[in-house]
PyMOL Python script that loads the backbone (N, CA, C, O; Angstrom):
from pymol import cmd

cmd.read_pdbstr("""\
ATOM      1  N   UNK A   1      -8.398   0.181  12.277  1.00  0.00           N
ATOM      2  CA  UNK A   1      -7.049   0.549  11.922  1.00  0.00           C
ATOM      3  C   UNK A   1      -6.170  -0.686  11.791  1.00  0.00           C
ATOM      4  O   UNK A   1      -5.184  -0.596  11.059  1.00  0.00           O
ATOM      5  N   UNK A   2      -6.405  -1.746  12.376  1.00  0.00           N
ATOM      6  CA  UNK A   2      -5.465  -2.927  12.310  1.00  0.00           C
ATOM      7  C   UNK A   2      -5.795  -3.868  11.726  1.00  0.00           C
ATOM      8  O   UNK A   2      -5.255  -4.974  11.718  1.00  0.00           O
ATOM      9  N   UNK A   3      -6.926  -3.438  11.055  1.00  0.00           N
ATOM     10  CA  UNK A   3      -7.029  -4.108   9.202  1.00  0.00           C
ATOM     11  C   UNK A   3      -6.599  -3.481   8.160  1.00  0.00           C
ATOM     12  O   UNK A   3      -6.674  -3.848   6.988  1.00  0.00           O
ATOM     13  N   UNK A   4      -6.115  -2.468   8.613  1.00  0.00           N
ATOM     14  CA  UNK A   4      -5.284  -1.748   7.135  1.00  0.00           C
ATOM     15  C   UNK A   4      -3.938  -1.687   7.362  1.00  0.00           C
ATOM     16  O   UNK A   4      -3.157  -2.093   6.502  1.00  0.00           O
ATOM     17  N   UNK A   5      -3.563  -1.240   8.392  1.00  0.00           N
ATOM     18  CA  UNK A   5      -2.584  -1.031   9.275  1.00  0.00           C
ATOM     19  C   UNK A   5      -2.033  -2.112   9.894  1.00  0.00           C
ATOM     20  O   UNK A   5      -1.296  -1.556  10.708  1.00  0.00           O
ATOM     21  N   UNK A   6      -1.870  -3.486  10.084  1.00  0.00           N
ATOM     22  CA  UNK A   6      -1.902  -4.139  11.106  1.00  0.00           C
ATOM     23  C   UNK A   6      -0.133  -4.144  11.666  1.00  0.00           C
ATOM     24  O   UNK A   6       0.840  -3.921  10.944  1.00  0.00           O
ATOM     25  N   UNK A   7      -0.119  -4.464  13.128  1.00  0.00           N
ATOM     26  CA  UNK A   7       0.898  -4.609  14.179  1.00  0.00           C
ATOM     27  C   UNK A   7       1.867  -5.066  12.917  1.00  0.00           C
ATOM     28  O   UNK A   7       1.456  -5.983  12.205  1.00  0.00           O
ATOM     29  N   UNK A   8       2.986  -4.526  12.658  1.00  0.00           N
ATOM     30  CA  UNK A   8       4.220  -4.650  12.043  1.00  0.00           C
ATOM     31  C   UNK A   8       5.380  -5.237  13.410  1.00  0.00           C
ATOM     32  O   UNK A   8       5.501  -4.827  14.565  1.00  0.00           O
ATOM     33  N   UNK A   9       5.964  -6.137  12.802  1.00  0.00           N
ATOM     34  CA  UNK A   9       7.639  -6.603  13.652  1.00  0.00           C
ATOM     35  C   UNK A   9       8.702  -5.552  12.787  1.00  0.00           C
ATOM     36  O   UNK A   9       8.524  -4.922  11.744  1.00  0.00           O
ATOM     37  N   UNK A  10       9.620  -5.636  13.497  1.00  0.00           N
ATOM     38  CA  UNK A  10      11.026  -5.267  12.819  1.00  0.00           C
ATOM     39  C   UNK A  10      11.662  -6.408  11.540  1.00  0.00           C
ATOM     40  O   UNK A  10      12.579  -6.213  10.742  1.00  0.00           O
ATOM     41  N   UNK A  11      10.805  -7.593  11.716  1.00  0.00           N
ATOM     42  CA  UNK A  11      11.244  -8.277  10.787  1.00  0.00           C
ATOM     43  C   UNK A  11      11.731  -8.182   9.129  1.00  0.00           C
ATOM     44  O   UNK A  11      12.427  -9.084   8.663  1.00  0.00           O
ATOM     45  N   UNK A  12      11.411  -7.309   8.501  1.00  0.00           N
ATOM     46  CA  UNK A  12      11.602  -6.532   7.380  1.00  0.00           C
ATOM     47  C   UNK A  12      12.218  -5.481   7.429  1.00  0.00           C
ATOM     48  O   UNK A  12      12.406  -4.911   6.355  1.00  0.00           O
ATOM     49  N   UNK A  13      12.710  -4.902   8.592  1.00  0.00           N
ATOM     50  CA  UNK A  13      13.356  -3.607   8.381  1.00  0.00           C
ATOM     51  C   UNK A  13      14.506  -3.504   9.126  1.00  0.00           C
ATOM     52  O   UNK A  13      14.706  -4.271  10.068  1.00  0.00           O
ATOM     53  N   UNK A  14      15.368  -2.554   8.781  1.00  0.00           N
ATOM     54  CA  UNK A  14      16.405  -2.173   9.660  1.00  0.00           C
ATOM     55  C   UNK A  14      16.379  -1.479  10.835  1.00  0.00           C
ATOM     56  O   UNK A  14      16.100  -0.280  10.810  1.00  0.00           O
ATOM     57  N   UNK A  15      16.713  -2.242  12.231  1.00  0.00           N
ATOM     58  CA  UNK A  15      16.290  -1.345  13.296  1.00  0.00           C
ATOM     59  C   UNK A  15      17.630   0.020  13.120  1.00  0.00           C
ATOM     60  O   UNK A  15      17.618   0.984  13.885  1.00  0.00           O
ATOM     61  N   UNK A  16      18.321  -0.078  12.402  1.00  0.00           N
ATOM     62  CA  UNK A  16      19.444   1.082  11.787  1.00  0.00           C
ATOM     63  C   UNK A  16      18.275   2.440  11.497  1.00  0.00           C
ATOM     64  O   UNK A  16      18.640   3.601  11.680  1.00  0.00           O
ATOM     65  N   UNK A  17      16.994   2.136  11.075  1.00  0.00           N
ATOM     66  CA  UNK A  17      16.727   2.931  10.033  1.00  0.00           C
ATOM     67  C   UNK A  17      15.423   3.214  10.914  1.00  0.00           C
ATOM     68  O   UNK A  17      15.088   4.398  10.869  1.00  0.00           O
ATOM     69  N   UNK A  18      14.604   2.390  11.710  1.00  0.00           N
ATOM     70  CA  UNK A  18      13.221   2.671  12.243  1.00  0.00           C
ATOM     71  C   UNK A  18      13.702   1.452  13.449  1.00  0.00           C
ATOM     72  O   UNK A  18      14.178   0.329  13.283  1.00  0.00           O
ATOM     73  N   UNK A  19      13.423   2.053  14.448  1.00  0.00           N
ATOM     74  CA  UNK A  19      13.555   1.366  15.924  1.00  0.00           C
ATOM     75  C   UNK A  19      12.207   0.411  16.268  1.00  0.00           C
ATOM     76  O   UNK A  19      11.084   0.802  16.585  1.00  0.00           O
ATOM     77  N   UNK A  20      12.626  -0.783  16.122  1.00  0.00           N
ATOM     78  CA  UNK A  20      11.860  -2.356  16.236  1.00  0.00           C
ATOM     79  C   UNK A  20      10.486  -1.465  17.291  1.00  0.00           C
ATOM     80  O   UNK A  20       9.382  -1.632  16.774  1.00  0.00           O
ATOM     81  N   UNK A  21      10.448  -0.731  18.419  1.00  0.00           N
ATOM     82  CA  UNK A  21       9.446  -0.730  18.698  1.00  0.00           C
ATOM     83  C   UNK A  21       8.551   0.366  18.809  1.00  0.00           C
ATOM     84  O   UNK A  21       7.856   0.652  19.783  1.00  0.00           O
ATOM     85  N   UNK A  22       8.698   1.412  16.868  1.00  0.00           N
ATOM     86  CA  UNK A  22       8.274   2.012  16.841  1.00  0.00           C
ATOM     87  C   UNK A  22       7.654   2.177  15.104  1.00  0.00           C
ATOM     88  O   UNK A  22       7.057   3.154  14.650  1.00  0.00           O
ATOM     89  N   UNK A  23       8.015   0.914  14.379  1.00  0.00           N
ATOM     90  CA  UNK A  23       7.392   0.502  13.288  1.00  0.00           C
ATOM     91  C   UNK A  23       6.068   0.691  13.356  1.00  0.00           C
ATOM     92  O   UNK A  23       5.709   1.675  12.709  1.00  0.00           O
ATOM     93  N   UNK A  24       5.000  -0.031  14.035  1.00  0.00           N
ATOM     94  CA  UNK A  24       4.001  -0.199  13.823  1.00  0.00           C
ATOM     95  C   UNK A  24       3.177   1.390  14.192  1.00  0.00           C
ATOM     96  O   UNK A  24       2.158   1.689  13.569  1.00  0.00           O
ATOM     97  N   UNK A  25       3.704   2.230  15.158  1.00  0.00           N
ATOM     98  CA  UNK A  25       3.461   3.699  15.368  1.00  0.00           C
ATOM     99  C   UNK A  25       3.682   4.493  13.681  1.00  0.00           C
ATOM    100  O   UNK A  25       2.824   5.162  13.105  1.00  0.00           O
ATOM    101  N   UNK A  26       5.260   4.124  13.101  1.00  0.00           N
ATOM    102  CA  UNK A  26       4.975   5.119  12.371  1.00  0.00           C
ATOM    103  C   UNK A  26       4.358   4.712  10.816  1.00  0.00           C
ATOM    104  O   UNK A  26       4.433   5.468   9.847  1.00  0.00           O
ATOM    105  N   UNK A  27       3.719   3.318  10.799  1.00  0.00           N
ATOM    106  CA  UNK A  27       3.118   3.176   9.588  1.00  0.00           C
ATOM    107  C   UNK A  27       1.694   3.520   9.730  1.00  0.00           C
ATOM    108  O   UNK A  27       1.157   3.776   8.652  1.00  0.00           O
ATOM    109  N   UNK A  28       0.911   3.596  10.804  1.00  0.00           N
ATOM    110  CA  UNK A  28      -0.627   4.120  11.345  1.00  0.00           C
ATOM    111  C   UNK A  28      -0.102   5.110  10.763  1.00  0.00           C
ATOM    112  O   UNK A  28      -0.200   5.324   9.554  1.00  0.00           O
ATOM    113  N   UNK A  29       0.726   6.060  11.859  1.00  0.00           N
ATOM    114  CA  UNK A  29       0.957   7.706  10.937  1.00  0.00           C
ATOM    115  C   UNK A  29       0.030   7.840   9.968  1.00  0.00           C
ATOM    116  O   UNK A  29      -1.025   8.464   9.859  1.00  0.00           O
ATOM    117  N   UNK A  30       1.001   6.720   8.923  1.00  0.00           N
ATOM    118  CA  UNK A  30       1.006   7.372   7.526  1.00  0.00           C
ATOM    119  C   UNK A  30      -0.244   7.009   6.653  1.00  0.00           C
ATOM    120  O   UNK A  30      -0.525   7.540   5.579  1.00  0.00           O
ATOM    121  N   UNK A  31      -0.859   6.147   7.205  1.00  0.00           N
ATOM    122  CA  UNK A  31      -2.145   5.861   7.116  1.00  0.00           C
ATOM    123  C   UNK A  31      -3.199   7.019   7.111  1.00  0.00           C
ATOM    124  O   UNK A  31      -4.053   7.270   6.261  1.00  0.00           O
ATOM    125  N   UNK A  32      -2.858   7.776   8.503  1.00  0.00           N
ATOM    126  CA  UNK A  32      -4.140   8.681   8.976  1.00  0.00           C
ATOM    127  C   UNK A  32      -3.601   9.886   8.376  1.00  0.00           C
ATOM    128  O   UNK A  32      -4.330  10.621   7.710  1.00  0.00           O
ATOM    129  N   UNK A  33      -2.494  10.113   8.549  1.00  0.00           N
ATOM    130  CA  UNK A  33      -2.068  11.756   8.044  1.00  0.00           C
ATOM    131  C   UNK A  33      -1.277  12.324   9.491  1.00  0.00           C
ATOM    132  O   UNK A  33      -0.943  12.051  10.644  1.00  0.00           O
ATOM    133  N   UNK A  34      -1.285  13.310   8.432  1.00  0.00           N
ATOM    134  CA  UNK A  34      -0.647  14.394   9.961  1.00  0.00           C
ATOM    135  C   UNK A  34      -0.815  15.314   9.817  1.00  0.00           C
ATOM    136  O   UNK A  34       0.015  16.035  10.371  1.00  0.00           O
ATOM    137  N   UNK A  35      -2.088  16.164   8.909  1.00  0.00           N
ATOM    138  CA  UNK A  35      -2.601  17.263   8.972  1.00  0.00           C
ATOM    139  C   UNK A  35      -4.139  16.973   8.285  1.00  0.00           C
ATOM    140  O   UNK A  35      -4.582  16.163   7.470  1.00  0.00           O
ATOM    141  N   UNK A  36      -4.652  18.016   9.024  1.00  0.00           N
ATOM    142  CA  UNK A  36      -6.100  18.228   8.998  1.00  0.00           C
ATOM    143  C   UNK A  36      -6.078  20.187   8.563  1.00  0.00           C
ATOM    144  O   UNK A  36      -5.487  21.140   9.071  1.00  0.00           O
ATOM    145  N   UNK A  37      -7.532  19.982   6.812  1.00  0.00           N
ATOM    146  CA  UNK A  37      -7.782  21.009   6.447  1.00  0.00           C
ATOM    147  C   UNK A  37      -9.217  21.267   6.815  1.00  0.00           C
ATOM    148  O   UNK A  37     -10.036  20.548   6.244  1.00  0.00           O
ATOM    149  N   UNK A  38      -9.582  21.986   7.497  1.00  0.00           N
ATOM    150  CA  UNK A  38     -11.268  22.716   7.648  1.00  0.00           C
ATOM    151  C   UNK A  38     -11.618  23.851   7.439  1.00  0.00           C
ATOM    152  O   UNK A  38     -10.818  24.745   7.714  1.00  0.00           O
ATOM    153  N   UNK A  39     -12.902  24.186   6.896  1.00  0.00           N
ATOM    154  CA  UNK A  39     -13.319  25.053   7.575  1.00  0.00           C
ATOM    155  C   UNK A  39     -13.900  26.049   8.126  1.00  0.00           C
ATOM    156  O   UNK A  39     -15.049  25.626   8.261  1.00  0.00           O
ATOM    157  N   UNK A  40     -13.875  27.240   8.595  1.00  0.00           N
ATOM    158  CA  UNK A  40     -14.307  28.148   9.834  1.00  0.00           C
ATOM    159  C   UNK A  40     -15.236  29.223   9.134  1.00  0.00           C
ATOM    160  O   UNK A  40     -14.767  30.046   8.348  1.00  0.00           O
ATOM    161  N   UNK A  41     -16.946  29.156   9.553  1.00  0.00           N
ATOM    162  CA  UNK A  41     -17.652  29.850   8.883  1.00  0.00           C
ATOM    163  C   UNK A  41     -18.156  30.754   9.818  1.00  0.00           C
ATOM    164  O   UNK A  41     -18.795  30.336  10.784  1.00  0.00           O
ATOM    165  N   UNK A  42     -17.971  31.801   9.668  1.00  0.00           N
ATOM    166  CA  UNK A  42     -18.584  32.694  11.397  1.00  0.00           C
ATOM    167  C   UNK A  42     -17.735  32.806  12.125  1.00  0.00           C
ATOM    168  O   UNK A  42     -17.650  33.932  12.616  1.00  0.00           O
ATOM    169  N   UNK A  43     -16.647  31.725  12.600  1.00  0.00           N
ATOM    170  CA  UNK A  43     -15.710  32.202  13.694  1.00  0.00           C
ATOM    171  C   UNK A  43     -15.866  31.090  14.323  1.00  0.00           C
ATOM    172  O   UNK A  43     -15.552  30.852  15.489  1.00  0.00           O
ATOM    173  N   UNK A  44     -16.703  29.894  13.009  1.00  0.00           N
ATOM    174  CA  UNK A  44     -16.510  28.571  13.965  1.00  0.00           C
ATOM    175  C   UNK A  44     -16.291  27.123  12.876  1.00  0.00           C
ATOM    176  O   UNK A  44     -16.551  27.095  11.673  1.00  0.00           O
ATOM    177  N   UNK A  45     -15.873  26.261  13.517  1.00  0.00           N
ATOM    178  CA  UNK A  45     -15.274  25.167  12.289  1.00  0.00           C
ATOM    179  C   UNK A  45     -16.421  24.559  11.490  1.00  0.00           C
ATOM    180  O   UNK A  45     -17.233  23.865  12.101  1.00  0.00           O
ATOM    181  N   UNK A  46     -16.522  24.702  10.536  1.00  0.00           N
ATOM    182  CA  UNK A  46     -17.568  24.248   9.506  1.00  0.00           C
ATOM    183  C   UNK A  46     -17.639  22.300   9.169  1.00  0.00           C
ATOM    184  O   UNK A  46     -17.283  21.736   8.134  1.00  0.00           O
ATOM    185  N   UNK A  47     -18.154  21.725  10.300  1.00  0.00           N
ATOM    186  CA  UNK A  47     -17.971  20.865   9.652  1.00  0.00           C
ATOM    187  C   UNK A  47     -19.711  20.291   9.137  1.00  0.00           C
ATOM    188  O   UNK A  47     -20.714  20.836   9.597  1.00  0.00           O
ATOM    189  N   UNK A  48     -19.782  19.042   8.057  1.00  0.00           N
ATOM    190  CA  UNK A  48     -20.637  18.359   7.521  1.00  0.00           C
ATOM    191  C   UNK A  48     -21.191  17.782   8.976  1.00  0.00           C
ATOM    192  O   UNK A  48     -20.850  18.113  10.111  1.00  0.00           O
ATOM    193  N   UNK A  49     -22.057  16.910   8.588  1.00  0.00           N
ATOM    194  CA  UNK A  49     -23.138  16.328   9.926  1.00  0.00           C
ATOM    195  C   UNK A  49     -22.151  14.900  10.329  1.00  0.00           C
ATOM    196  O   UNK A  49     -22.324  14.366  11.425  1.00  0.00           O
ATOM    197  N   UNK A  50     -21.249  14.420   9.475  1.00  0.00           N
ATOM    198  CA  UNK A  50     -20.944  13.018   9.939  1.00  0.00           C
ATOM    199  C   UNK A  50     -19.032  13.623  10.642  1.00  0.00           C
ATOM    200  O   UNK A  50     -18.247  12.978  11.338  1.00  0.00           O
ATOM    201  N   UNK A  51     -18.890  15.045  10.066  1.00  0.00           N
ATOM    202  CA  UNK A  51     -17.686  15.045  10.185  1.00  0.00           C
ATOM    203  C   UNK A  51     -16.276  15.228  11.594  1.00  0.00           C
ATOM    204  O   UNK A  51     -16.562  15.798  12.647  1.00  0.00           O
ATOM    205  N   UNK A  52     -15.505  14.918  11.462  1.00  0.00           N
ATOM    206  CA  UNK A  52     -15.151  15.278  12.819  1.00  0.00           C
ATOM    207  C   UNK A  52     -13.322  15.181  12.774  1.00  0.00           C
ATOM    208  O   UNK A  52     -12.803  14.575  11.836  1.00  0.00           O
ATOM    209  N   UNK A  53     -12.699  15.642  13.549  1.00  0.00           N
ATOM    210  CA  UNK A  53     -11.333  15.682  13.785  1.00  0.00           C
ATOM    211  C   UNK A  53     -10.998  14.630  14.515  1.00  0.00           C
ATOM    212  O   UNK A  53     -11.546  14.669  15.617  1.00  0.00           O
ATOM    213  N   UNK A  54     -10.197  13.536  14.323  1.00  0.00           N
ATOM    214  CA  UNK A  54      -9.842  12.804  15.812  1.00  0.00           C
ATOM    215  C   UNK A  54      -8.363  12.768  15.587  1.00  0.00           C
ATOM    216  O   UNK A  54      -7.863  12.807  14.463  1.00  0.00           O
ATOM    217  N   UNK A  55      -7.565  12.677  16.900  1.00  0.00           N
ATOM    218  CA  UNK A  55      -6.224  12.749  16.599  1.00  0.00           C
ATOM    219  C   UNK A  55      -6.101  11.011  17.545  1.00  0.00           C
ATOM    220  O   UNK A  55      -6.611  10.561  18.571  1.00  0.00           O
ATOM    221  N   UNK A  56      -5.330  10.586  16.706  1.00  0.00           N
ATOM    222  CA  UNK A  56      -4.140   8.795  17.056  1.00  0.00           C
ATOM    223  C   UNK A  56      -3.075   8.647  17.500  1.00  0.00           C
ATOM    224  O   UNK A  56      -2.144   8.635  16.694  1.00  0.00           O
ATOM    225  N   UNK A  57      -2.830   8.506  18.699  1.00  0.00           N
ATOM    226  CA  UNK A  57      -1.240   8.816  19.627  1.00  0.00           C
ATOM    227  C   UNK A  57      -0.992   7.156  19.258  1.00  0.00           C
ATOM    228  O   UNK A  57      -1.661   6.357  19.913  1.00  0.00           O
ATOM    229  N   UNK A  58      -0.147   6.679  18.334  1.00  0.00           N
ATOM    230  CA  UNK A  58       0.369   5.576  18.673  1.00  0.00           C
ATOM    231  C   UNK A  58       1.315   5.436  18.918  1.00  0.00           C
ATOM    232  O   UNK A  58       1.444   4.213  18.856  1.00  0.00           O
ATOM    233  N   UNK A  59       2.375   5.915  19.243  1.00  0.00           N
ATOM    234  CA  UNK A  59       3.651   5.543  19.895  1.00  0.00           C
ATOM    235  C   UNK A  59       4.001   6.356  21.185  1.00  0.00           C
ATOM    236  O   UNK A  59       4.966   7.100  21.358  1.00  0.00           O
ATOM    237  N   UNK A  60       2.655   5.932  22.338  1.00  0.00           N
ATOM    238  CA  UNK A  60       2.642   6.506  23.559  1.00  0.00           C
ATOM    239  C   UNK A  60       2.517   7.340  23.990  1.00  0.00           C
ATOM    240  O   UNK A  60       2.840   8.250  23.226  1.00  0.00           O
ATOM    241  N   UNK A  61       2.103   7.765  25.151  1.00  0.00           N
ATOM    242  CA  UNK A  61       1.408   8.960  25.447  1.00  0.00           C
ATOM    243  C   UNK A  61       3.107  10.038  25.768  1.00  0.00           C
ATOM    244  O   UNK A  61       4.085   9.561  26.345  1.00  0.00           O
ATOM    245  N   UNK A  62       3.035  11.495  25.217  1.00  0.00           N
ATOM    246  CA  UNK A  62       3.716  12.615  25.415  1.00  0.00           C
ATOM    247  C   UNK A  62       3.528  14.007  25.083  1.00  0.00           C
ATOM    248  O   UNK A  62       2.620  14.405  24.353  1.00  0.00           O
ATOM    249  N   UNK A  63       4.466  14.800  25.671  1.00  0.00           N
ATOM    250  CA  UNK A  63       3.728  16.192  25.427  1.00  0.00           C
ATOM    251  C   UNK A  63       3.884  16.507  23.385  1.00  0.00           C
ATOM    252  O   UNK A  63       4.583  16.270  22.399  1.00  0.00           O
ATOM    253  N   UNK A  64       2.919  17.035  23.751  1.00  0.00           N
ATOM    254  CA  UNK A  64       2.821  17.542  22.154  1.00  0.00           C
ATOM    255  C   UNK A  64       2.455  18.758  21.618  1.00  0.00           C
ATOM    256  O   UNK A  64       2.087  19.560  22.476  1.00  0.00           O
ATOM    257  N   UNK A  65       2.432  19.204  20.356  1.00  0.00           N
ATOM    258  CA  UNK A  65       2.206  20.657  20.175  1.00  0.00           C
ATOM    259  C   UNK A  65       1.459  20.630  18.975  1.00  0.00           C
ATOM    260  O   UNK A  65       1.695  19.857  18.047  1.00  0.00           O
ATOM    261  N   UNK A  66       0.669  21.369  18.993  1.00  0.00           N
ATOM    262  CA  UNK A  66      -0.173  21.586  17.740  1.00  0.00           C
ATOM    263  C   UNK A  66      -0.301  23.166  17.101  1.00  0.00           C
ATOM    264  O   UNK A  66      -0.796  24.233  17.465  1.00  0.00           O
ATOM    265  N   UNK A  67       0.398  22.688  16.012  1.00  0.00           N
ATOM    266  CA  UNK A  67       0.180  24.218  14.881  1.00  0.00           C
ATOM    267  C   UNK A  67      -1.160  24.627  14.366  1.00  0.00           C
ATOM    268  O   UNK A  67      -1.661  23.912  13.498  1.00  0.00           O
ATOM    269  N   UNK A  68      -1.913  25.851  14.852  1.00  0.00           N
ATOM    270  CA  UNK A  68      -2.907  25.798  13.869  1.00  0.00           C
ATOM    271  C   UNK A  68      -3.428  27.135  13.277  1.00  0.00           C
ATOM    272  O   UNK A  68      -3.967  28.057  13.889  1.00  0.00           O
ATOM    273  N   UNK A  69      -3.029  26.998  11.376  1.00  0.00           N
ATOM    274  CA  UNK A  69      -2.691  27.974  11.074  1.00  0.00           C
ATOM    275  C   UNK A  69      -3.914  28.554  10.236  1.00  0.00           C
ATOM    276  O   UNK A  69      -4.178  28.002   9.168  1.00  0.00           O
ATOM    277  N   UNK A  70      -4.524  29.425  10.579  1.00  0.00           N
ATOM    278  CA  UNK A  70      -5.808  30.115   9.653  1.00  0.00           C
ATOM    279  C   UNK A  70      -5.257  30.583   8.251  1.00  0.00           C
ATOM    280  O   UNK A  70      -4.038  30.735   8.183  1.00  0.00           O
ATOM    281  N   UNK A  71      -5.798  30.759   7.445  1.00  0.00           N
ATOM    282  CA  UNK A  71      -5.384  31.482   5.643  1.00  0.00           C
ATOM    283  C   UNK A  71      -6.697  31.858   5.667  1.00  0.00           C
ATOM    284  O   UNK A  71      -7.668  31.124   5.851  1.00  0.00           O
ATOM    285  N   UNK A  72      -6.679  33.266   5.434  1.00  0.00           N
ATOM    286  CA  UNK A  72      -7.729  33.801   4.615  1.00  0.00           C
ATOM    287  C   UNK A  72      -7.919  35.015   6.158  1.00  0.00           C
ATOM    288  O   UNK A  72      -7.140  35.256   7.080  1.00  0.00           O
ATOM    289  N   UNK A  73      -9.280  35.529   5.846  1.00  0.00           N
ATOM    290  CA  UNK A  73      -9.465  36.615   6.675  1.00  0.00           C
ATOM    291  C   UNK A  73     -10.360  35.937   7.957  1.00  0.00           C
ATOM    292  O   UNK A  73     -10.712  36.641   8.904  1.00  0.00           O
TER     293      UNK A  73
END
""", "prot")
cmd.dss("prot")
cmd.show_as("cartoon", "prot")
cmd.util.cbc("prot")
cmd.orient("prot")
């Protein structure tokens, strides 16, 4: 991740606009995403042999909530 992504300063940006020590959190974000599509064959998540979900807390550990919304029957 911190060859694509790497540690950002506030140096380029307005801490007005993105807070100096939370740049480098929200450009990973946008890197990885913030939603994940799969899915569910039988009543269970369909994935390929290499595939997998991982979730990336970079701007510190807190409580969090996760939506997760089925479509279809």
């Amino acid at each position: 991740m911190e060859k694509i992504a790497p540690v950002l300063s506030a140096g380029d940006y307005s801490e007005e606009v993105i807070g100096e020590d939370i740049i480098d959190s929200h450009m990973k974000r946008h890197v990885m995403g913030r939603e994940v599509t799969v899915a569910i064959t039988n009543g269970r998540l369909d994935f390929g042999q290499w595939e997998q979900i991982i979730y990336g807390e970079f701007d510190g550990g807190r409580a969090k909530q996760v939506l997760v919304k089925i479509i279809g029957e």
